[in-house]
Backbone as XML, in Angstrom:
<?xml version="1.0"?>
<chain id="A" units="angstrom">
  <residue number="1" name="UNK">
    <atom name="N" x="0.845" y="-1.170" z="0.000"/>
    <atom name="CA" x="0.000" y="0.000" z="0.000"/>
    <atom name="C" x="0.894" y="1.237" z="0.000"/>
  </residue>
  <residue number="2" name="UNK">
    <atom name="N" x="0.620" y="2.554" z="-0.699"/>
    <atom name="CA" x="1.283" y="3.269" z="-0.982"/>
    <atom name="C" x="0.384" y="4.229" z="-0.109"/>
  </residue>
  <residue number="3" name="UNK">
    <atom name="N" x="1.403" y="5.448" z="0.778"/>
    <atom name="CA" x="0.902" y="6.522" z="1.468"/>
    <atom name="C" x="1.587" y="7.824" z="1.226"/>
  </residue>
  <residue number="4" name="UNK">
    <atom name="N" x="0.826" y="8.936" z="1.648"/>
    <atom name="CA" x="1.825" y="10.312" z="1.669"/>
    <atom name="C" x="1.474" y="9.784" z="3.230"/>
  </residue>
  <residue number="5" name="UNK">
    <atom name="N" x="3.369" y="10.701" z="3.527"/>
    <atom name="CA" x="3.909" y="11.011" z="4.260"/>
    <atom name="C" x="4.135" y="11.673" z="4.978"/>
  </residue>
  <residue number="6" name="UNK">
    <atom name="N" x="3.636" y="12.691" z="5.899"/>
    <atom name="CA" x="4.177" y="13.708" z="6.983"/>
    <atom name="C" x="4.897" y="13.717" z="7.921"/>
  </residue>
  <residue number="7" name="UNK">
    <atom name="N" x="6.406" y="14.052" z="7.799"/>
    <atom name="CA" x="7.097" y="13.846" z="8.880"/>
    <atom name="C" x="6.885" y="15.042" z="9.938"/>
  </residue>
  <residue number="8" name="UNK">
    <atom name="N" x="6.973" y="14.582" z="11.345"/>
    <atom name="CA" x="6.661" y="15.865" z="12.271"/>
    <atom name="C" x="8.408" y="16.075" z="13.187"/>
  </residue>
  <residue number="9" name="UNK">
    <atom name="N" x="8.390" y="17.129" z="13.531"/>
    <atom name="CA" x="9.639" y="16.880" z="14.632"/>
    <atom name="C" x="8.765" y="17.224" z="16.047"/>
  </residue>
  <residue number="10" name="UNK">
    <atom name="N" x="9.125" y="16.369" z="17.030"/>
    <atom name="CA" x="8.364" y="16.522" z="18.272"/>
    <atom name="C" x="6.985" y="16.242" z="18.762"/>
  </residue>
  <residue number="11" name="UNK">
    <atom name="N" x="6.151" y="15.275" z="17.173"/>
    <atom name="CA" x="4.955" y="15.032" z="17.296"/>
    <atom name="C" x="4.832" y="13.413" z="17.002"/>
  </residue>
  <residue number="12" name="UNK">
    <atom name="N" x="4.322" y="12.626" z="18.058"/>
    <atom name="CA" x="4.147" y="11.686" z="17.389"/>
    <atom name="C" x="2.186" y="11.131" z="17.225"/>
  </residue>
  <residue number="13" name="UNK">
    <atom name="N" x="2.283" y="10.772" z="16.373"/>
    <atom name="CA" x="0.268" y="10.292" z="16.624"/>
    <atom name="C" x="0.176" y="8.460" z="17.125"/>
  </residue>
  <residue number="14" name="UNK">
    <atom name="N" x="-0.214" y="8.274" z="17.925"/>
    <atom name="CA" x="-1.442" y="6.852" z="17.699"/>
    <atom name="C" x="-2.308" y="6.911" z="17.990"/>
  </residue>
  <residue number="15" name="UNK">
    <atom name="N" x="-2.810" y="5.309" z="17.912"/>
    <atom name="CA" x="-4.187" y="5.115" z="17.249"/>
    <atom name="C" x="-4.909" y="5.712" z="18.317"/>
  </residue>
  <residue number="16" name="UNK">
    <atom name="N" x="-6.257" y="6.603" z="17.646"/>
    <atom name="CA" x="-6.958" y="6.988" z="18.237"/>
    <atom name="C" x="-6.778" y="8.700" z="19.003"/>
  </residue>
  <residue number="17" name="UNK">
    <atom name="N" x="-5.819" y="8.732" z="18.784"/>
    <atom name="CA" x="-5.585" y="9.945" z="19.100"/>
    <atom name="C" x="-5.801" y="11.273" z="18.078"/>
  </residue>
  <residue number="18" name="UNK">
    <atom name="N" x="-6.314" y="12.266" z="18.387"/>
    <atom name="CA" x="-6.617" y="13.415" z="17.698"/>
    <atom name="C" x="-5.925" y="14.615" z="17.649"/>
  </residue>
  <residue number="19" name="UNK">
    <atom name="N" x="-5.077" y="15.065" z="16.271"/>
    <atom name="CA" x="-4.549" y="15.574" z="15.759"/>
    <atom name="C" x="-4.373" y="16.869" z="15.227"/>
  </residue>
  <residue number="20" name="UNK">
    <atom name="N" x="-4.536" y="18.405" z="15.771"/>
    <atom name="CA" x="-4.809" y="19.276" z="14.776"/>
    <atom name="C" x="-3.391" y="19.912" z="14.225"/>
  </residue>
  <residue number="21" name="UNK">
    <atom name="N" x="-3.721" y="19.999" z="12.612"/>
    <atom name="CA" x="-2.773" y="20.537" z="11.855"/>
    <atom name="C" x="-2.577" y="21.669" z="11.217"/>
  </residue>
  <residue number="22" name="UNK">
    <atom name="N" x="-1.845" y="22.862" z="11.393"/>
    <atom name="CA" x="-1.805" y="23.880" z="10.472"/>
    <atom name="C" x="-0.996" y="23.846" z="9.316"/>
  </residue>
  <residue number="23" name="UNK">
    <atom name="N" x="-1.712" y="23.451" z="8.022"/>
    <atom name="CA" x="-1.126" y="23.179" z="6.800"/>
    <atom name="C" x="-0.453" y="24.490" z="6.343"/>
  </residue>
  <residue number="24" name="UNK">
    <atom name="N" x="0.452" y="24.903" z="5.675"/>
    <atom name="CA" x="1.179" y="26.050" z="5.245"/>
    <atom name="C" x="1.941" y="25.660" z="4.661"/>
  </residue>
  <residue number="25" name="UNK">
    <atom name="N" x="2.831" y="24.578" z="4.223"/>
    <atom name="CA" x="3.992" y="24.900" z="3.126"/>
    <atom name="C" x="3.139" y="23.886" z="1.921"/>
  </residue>
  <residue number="26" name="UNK">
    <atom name="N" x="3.874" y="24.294" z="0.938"/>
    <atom name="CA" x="2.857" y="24.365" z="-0.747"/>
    <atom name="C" x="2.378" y="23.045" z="-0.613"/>
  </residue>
  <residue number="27" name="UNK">
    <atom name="N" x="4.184" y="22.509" z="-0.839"/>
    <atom name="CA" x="3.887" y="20.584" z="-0.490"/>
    <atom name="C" x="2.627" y="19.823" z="-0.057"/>
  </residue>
  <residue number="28" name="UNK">
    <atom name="N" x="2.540" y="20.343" z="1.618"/>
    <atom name="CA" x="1.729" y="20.025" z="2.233"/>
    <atom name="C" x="0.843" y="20.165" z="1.782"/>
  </residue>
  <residue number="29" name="UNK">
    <atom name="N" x="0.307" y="21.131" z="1.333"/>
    <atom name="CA" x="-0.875" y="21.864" z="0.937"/>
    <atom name="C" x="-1.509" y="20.765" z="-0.300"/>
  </residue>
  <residue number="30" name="UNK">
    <atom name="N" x="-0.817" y="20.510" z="-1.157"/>
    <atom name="CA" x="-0.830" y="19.529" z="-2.568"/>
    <atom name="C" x="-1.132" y="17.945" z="-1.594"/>
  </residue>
  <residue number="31" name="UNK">
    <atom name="N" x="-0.275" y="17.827" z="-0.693"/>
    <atom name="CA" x="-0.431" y="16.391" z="-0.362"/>
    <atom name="C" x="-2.147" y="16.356" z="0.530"/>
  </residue>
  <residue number="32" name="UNK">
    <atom name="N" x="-2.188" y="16.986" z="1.575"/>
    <atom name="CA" x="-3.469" y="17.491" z="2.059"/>
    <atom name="C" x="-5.099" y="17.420" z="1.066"/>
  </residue>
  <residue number="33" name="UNK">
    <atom name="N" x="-4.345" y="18.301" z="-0.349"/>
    <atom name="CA" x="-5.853" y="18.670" z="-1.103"/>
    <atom name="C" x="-5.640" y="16.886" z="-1.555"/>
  </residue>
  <residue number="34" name="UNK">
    <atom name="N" x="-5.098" y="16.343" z="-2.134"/>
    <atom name="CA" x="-4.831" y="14.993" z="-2.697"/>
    <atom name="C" x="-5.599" y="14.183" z="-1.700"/>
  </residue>
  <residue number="35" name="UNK">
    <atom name="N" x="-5.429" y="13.697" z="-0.584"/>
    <atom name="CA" x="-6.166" y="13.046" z="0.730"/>
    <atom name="C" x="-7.094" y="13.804" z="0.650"/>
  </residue>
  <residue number="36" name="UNK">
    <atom name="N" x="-7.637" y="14.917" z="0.940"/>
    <atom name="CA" x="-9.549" y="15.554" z="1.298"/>
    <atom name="C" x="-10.227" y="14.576" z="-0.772"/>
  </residue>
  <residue number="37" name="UNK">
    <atom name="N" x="-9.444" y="15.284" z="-1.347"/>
    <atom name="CA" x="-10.025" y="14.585" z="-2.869"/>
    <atom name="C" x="-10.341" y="13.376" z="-2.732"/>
  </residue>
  <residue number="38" name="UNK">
    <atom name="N" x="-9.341" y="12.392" z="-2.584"/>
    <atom name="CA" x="-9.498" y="10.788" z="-2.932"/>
    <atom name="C" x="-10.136" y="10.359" z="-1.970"/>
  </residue>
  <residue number="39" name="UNK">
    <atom name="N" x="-10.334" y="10.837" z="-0.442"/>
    <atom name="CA" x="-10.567" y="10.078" z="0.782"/>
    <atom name="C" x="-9.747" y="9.315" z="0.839"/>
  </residue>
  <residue number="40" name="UNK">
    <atom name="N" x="-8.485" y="9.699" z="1.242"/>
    <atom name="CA" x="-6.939" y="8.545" z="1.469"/>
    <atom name="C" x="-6.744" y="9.360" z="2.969"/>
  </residue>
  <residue number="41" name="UNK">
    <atom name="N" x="-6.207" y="8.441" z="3.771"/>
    <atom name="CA" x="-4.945" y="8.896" z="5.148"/>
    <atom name="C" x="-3.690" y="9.123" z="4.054"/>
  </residue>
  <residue number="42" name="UNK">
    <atom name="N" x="-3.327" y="9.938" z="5.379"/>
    <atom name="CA" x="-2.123" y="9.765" z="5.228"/>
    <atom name="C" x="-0.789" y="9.231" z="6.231"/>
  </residue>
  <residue number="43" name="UNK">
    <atom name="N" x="0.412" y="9.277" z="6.145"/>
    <atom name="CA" x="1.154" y="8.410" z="7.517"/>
    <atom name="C" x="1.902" y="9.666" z="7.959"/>
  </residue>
  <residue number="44" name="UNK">
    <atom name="N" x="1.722" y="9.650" z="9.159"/>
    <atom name="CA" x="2.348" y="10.792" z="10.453"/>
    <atom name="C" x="3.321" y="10.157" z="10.802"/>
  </residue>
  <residue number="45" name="UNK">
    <atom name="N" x="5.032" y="10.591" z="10.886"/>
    <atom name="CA" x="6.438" y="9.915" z="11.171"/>
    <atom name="C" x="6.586" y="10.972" z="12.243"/>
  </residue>
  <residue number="46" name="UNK">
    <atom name="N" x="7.388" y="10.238" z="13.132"/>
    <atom name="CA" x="8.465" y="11.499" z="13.967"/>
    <atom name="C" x="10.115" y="11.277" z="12.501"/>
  </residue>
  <residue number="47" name="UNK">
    <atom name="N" x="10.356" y="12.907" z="12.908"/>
    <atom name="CA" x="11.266" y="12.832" z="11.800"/>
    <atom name="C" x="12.565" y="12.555" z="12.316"/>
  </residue>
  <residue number="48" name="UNK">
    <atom name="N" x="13.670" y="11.726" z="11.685"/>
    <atom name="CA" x="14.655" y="11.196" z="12.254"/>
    <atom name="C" x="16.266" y="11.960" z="12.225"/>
  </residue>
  <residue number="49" name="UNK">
    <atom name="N" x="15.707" y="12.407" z="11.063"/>
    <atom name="CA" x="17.131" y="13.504" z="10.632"/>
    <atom name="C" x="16.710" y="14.618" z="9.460"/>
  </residue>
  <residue number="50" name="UNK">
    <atom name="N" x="16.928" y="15.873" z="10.207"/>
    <atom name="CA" x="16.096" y="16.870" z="9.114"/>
    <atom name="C" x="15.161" y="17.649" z="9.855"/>
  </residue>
  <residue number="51" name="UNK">
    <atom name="N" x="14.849" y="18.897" z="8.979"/>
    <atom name="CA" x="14.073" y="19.527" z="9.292"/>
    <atom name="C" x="12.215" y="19.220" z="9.374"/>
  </residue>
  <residue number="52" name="UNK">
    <atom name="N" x="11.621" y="20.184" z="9.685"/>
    <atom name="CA" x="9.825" y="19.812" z="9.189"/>
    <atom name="C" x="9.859" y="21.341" z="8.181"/>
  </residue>
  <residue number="53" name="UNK">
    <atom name="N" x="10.431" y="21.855" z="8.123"/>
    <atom name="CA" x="9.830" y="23.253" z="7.147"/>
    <atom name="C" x="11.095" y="22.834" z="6.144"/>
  </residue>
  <residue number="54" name="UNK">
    <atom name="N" x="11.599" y="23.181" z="4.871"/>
    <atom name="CA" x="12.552" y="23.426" z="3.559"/>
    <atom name="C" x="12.641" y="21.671" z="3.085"/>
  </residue>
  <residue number="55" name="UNK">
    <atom name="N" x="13.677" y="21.274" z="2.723"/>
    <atom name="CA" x="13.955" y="20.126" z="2.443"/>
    <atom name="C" x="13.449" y="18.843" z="3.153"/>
  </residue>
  <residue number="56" name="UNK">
    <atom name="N" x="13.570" y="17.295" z="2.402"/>
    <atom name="CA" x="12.501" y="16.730" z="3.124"/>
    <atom name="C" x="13.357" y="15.854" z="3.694"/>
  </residue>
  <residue number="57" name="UNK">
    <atom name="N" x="12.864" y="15.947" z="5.074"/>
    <atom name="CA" x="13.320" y="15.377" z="6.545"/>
    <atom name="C" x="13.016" y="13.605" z="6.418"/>
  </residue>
  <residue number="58" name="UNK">
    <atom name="N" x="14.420" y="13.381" z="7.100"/>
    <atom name="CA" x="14.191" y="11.359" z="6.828"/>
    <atom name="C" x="13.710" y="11.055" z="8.046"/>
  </residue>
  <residue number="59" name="UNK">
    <atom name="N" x="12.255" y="10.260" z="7.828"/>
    <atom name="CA" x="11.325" y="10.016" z="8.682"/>
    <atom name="C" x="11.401" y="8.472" z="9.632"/>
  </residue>
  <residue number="60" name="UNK">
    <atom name="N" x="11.542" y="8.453" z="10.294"/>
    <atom name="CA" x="11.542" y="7.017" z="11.351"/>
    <atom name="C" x="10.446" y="6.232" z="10.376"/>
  </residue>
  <residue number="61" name="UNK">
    <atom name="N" x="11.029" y="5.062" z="10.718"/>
    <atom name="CA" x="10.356" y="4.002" z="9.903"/>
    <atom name="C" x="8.907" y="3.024" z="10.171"/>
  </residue>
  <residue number="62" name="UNK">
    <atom name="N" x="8.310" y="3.714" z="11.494"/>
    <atom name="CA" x="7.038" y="3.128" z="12.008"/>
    <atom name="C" x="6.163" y="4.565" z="12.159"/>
  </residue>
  <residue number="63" name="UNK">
    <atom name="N" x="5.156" y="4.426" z="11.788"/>
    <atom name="CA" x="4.063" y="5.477" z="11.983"/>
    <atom name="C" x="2.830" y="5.490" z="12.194"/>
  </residue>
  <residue number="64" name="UNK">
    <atom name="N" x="1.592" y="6.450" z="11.939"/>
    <atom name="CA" x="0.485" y="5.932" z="12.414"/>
    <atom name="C" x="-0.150" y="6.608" z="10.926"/>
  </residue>
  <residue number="65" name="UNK">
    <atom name="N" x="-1.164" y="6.177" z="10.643"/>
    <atom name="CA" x="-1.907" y="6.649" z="9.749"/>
    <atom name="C" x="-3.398" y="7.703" z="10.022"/>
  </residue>
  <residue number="66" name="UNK">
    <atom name="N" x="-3.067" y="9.007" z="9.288"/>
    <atom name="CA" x="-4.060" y="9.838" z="10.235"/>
    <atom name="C" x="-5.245" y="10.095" z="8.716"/>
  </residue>
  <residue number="67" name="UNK">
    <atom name="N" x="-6.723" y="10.104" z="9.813"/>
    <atom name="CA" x="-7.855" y="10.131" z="8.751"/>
    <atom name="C" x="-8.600" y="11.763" z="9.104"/>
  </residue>
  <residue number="68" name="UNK">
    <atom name="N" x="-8.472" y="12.369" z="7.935"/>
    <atom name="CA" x="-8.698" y="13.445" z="8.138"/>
    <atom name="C" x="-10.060" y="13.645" z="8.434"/>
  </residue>
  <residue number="69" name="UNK">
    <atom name="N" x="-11.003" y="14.232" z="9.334"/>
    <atom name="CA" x="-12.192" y="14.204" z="9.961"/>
    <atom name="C" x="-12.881" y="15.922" z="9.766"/>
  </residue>
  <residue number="70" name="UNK">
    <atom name="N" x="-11.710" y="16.716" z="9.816"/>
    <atom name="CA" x="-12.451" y="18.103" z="9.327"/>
    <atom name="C" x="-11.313" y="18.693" z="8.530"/>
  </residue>
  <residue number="71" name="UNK">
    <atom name="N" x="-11.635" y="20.097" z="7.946"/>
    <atom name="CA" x="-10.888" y="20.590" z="7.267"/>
    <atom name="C" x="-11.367" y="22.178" z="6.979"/>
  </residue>
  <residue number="72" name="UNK">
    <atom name="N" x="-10.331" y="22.942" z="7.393"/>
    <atom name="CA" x="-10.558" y="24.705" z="6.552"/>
    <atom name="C" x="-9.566" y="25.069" z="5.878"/>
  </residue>
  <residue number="73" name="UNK">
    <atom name="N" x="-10.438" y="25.255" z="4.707"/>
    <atom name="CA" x="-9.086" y="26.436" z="3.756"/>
    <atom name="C" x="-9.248" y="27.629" z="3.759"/>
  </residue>
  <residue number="74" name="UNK">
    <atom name="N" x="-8.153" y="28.484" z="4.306"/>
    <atom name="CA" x="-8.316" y="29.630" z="3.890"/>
    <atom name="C" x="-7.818" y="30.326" z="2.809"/>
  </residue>
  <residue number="75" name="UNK">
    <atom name="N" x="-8.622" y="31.649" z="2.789"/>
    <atom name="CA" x="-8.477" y="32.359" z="1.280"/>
    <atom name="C" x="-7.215" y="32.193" z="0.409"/>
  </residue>
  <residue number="76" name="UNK">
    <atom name="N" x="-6.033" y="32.224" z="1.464"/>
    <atom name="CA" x="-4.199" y="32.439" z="1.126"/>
    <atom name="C" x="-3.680" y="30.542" z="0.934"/>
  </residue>
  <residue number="77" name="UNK">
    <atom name="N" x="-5.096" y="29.905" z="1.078"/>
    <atom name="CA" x="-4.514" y="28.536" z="0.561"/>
    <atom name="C" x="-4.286" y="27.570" z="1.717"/>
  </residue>
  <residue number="78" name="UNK">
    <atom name="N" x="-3.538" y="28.119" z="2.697"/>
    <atom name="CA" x="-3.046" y="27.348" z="3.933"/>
    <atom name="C" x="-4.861" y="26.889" z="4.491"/>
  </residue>
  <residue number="79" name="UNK">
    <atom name="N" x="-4.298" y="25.461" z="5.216"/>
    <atom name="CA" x="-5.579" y="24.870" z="5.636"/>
    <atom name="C" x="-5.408" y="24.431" z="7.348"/>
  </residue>
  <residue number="80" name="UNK">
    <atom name="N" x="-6.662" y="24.243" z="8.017"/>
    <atom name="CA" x="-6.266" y="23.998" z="9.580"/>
    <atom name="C" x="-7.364" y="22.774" z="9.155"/>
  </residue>
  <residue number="81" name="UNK">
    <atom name="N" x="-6.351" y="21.367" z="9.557"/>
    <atom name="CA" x="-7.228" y="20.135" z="9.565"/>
    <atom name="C" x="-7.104" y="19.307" z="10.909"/>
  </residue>
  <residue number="82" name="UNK">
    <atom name="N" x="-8.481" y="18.555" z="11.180"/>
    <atom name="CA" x="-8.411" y="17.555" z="12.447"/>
    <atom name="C" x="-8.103" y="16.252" z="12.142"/>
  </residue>
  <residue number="83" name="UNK">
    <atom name="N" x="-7.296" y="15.776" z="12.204"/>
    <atom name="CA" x="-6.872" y="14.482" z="12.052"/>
    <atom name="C" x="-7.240" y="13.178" z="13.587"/>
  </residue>
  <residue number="84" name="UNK">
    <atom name="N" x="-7.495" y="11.987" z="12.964"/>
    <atom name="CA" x="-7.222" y="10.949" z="13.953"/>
    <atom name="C" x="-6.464" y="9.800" z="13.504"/>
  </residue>
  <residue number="85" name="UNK">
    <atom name="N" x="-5.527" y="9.581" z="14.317"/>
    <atom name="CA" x="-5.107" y="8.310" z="14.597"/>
    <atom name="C" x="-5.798" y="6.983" z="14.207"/>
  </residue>
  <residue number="86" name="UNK">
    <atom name="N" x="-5.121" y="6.482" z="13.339"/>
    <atom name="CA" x="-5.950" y="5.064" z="12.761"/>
    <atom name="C" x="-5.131" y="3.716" z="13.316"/>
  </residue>
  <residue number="87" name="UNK">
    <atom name="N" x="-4.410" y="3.601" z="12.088"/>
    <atom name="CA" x="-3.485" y="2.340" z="12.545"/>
    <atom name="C" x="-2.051" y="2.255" z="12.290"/>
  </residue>
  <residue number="88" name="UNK">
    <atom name="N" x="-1.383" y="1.733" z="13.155"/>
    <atom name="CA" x="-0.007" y="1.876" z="12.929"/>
    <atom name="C" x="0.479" y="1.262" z="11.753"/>
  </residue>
  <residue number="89" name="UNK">
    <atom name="N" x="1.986" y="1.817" z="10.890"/>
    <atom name="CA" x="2.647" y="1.105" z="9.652"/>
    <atom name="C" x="3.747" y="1.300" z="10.008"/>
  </residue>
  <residue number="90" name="UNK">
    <atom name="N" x="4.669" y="0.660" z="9.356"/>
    <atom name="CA" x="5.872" y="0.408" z="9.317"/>
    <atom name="C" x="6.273" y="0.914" z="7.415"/>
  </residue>
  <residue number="91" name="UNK">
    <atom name="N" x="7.393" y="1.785" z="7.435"/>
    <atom name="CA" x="7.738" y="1.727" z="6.071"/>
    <atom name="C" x="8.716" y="1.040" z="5.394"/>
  </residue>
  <residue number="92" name="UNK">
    <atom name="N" x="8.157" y="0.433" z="4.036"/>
    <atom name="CA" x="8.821" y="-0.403" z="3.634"/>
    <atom name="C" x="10.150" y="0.098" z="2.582"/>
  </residue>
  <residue number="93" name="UNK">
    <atom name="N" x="9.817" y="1.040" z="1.615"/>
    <atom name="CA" x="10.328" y="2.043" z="1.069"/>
    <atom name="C" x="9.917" y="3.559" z="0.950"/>
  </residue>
  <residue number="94" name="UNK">
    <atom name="N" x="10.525" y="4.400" z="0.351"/>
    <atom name="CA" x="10.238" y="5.834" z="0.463"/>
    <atom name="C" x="10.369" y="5.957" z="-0.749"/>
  </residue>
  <residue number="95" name="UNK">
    <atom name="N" x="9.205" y="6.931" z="-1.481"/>
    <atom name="CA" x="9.302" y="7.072" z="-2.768"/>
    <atom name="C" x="9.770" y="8.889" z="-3.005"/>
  </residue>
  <residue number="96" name="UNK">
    <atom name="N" x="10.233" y="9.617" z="-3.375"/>
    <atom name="CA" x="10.582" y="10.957" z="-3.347"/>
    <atom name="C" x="10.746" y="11.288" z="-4.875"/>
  </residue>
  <residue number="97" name="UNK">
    <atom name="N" x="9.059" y="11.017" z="-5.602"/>
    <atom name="CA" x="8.741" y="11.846" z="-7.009"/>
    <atom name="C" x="7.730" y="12.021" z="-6.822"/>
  </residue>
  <residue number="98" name="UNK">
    <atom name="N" x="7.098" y="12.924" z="-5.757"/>
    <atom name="CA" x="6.649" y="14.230" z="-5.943"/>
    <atom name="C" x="7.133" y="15.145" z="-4.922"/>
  </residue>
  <residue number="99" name="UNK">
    <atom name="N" x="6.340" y="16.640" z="-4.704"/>
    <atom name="CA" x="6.953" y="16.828" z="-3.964"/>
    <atom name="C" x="6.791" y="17.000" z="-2.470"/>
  </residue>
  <residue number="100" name="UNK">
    <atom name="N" x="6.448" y="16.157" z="-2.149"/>
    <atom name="CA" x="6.316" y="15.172" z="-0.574"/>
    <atom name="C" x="6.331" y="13.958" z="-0.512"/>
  </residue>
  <residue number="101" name="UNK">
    <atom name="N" x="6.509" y="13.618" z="0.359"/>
    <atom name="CA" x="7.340" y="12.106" z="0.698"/>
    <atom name="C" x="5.763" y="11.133" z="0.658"/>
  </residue>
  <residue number="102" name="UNK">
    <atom name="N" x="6.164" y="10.137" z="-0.243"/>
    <atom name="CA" x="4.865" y="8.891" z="-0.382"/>
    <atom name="C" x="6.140" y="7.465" z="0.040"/>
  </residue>
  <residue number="103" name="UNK">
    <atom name="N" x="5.141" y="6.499" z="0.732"/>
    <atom name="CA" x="6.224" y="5.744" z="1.087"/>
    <atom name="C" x="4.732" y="4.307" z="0.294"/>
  </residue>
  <residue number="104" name="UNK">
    <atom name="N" x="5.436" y="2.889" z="0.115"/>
    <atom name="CA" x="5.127" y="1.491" z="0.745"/>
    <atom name="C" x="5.014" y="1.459" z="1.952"/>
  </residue>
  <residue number="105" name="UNK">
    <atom name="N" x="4.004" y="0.866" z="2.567"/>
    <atom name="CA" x="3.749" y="0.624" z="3.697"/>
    <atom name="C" x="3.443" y="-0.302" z="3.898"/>
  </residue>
  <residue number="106" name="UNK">
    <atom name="N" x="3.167" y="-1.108" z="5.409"/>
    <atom name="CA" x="2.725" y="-2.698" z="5.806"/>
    <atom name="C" x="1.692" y="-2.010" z="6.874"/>
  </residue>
  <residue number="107" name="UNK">
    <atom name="N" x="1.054" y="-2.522" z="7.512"/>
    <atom name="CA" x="-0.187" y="-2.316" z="8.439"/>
    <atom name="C" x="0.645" y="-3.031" z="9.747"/>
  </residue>
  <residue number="108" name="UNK">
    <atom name="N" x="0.575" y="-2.425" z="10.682"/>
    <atom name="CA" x="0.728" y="-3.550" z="11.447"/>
    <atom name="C" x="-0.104" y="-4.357" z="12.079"/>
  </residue>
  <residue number="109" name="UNK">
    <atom name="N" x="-0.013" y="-5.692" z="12.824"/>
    <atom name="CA" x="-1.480" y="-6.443" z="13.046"/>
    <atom name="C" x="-1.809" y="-5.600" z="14.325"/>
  </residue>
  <residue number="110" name="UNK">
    <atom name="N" x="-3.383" y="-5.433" z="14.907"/>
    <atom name="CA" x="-3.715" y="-4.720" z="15.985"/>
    <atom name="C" x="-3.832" y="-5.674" z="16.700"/>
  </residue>
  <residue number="111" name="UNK">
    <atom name="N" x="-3.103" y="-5.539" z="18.158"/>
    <atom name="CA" x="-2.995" y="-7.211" z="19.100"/>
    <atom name="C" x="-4.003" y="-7.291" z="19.596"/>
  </residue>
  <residue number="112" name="UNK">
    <atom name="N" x="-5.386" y="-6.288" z="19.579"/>
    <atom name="CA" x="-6.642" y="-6.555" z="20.221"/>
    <atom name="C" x="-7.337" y="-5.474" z="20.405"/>
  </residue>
  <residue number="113" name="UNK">
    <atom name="N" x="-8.700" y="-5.616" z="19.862"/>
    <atom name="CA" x="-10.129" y="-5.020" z="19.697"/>
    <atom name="C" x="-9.789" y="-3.453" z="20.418"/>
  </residue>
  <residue number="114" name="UNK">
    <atom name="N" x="-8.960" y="-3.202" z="21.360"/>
    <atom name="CA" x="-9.300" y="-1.778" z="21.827"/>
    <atom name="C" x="-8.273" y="-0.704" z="20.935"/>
  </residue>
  <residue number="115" name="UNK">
    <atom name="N" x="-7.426" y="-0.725" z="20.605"/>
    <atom name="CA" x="-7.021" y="0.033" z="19.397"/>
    <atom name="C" x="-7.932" y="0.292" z="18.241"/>
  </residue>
  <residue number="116" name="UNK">
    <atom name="N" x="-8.843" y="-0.797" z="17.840"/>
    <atom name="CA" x="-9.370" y="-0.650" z="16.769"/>
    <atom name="C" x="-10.624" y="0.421" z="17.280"/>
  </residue>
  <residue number="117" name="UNK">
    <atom name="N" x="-10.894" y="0.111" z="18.009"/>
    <atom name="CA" x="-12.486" y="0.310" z="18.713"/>
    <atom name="C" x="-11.844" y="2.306" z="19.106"/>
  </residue>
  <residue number="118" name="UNK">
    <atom name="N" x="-10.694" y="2.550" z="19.325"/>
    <atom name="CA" x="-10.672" y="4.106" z="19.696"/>
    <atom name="C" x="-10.477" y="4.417" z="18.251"/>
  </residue>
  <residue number="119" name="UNK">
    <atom name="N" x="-10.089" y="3.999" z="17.581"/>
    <atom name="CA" x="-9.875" y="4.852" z="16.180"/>
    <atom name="C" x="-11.335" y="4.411" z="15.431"/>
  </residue>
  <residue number="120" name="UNK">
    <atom name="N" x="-12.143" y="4.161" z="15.611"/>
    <atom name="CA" x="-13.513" y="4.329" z="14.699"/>
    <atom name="C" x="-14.335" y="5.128" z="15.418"/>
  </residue>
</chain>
């Protein structure tokens, strides 16, 4: 399964947990409208080496997958979205042709009903 990517520095998400984001750099902005369009998550990394604003930061290799639940755009483009916590992945590769990070991903198995049960 193929995902976009958001690496955070100092943020990490799981399952079930709720997320708000202030979208602002273009990237984001493109990867963001792409997920509200298709109805796709996307995967939330803590970032491992690198920044979160200019060039793209190499993201730890386990993450959570966040389902976007609300969304505002404003006039200047930038968007404020609520995200939740779905299910954890692990990345398998990183793909870097476009311009934000889309990776392969694996799911990981949920060891029991209460993970699943906070993220729905």
């Amino acid at each position: 399964m193929e995902m976009p990517i958001f690496p955070l520095k100092n943020v990490v998400l799981f399952p079930g947990m709720v997320l708000p984001l202030h979208i602002f750099e273009m990237r984001y902005r493109e990867m963001i409208g792409r997920c509200l369009e298709d109805k796709i998550p996307f995967g939330v990394t803590l970032i491992d080496e690198g920044q979160e604003v200019g060039a793209s930061a190499r993201p730890f290799l386990v993450g959570t997958a966040a389902r976007i639940v609300r969304s505002e755009r404003m006039e200047d483009g930038r968007m404020n979205i609520t995200t939740v916590g779905t299910q954890r992945f692990r990345i398998l590769e990183l793909h870097h042709d476009r311009s934000y990070l889309t990776a392969t991903v694996s799911q990981f198995p949920v060891p029991n009903g209460a993970t699943r049960r906070a993220a729905e």
